[in-house]
NUKE-958186 format. One record per residue: residue in three letters; x, y, z of N, C-alpha, C, CB in turn. Coordinates in steps of 0.001 Angstrom, whole numbers, plus 500000, padded with zeros to 6 digits. Glycine has a CB too. Layout:
// residues N
AlaXYZXYZXYZXYZ...
END
This chain:
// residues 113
Unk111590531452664643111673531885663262111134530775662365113131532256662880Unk110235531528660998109682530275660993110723529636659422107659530419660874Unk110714528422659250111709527616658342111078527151657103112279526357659062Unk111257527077656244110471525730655515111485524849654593109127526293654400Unk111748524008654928113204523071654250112780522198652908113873521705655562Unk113122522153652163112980521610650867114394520442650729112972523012649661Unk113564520047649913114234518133649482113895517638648466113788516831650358Unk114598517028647860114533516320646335114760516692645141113550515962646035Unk114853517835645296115654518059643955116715517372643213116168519039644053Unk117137517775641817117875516974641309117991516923639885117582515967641758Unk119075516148639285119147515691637657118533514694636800120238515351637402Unk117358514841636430116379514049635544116569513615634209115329514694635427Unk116685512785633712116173512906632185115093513239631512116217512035631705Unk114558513719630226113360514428630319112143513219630122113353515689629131Unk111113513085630514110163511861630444110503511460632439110879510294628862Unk110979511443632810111530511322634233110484511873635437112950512211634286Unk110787511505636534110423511969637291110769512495638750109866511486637137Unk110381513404639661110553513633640864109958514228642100111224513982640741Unk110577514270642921108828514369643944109934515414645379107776511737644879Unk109517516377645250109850517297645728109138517576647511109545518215644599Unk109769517714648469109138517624649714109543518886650214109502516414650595Unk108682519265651013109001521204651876108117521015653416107824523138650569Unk109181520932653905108544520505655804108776522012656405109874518969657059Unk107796522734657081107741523726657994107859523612659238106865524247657904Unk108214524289660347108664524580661290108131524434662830108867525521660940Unk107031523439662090105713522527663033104416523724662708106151522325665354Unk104382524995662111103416525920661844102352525436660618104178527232661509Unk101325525576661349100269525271659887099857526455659186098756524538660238Unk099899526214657899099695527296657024098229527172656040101056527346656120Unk098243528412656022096667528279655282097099528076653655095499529995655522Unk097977528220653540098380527663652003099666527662651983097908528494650725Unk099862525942651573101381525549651018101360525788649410101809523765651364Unk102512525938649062103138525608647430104447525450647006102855526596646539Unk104371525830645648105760525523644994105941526806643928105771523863644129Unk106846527599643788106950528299642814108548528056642265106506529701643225Unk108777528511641097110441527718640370110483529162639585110388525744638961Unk111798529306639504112115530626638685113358530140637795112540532068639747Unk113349530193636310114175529907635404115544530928635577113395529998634076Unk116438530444635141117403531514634774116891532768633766118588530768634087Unk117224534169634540117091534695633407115279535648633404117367533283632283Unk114727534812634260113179535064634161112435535439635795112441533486633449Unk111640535817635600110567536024637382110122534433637719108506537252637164Unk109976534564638601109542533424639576108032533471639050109789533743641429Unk107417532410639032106393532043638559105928530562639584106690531895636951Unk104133530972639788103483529900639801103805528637639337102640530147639378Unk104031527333640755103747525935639638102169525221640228105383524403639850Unk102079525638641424101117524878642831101027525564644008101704523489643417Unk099414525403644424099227525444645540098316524738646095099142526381645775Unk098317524420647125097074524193648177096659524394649449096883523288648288Unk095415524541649646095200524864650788094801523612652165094201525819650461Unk095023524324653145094953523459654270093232522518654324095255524602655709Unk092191523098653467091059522449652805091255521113651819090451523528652007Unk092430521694651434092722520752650008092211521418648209091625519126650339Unk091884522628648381091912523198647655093076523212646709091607523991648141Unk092896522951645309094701523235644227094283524111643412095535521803643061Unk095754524432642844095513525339641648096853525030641738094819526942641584Unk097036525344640237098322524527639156098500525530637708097635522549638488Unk099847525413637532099616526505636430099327525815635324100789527462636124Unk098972526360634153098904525261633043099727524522631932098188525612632457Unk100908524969632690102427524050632165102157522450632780104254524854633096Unk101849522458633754101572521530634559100808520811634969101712521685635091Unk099558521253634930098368520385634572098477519093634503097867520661633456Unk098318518197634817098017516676634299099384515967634187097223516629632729Unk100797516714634249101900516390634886102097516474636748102803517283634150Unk101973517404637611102401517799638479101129517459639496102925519103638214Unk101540516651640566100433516864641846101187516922643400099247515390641863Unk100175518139643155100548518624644784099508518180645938100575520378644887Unk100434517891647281099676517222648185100199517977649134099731515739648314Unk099295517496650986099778518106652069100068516860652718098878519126652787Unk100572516988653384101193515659654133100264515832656006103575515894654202Unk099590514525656445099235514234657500099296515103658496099703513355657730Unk100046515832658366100737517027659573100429518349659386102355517132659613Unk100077517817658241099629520068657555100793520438657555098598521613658787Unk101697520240658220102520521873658008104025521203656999103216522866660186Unk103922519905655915104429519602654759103787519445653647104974518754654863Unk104595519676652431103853519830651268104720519377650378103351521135650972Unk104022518204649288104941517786648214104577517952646997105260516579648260Unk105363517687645991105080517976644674105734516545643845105803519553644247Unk104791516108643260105195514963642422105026515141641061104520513812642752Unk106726515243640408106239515713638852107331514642638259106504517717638285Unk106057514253637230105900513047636181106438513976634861104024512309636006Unk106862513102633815106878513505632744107562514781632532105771513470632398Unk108652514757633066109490516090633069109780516603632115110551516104633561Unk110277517657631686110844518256630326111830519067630446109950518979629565Unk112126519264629907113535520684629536113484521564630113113695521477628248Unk112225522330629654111555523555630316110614523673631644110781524030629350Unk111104522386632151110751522389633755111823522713634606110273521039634274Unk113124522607634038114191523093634625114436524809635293115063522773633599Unk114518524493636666114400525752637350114697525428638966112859526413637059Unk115111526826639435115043526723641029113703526692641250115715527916641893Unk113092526009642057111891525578643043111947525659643940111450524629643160Unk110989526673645007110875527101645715109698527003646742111151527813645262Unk109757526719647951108489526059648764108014527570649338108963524669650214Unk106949527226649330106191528560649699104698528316650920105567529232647980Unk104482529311651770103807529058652363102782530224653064104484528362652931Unk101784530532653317101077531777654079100455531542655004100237532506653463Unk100299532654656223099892532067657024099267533658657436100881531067657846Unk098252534443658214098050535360658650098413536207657629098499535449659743Unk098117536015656226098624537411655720100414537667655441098094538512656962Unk100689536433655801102133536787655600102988535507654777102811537088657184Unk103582535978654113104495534975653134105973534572653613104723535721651669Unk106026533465653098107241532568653915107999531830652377106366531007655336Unk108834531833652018109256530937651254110864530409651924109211531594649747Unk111232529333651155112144528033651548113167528740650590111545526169651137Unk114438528010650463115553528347649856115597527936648694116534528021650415Unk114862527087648795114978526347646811115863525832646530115039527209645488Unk115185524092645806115445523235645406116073523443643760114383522533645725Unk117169523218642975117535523082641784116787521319640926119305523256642007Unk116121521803640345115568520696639494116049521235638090113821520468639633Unk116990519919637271117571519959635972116915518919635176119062519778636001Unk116228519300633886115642517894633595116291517911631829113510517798633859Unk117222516994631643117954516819630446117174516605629070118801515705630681Unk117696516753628202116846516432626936117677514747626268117032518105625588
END
């Protein structure tokens, strides 16, 4: 069965930072990411990339947030700088592989004012 475990989440101040990690189940995926869903709201895009190294980022995030794959392919992190208020959300590791979608349990990231 396949897994994907998430790590780092946490309580920030806003200007802060944190770096979010999602390890899979030794499976390589043709695209890792991150998606976060507010209270209250749909789950939404933050990152992705592909096993190329291909990104795409939503544009909340831009020039705050970088996503990487880790040596192994089958981990993926997210390093976000400059946090804010309205980055606060469950975060969620995400992954595809054959046409099929996988997501992680999600990380709680709180970032204070």
């Amino acid at each position: 069965q396949v897994q994907l475990v998430e790590s780092g989440g946490g309580l920030v101040q806003a200007g802060g930072s944190l770096r979010l990690s999602c390890a899979s189940s030794g499976l390589i995926f043709n695209i890792m990411g991150w998606y976060r869903q507010a209270p209250g709201k749909q789950r939404n895009l933050v990152a992705t990339v592909t096993t190329g190294g291909t990104t795409n980022y939503a544009d909340s995030v831009k020039d705050r947030f970088t996503i990487s794959r880790g040596n192994a392919r089958n981990t993926v992190y997210l390093q976000m700088n400059s946090l804010k208020p309205e980055d606060t959300a469950v975060y969620y590791c995400y992954a595809s592989r054959n046409s099929r979608d996988y997501w992680g349990q999600g990380t709680q990231v709180t970032v204070s004012s």
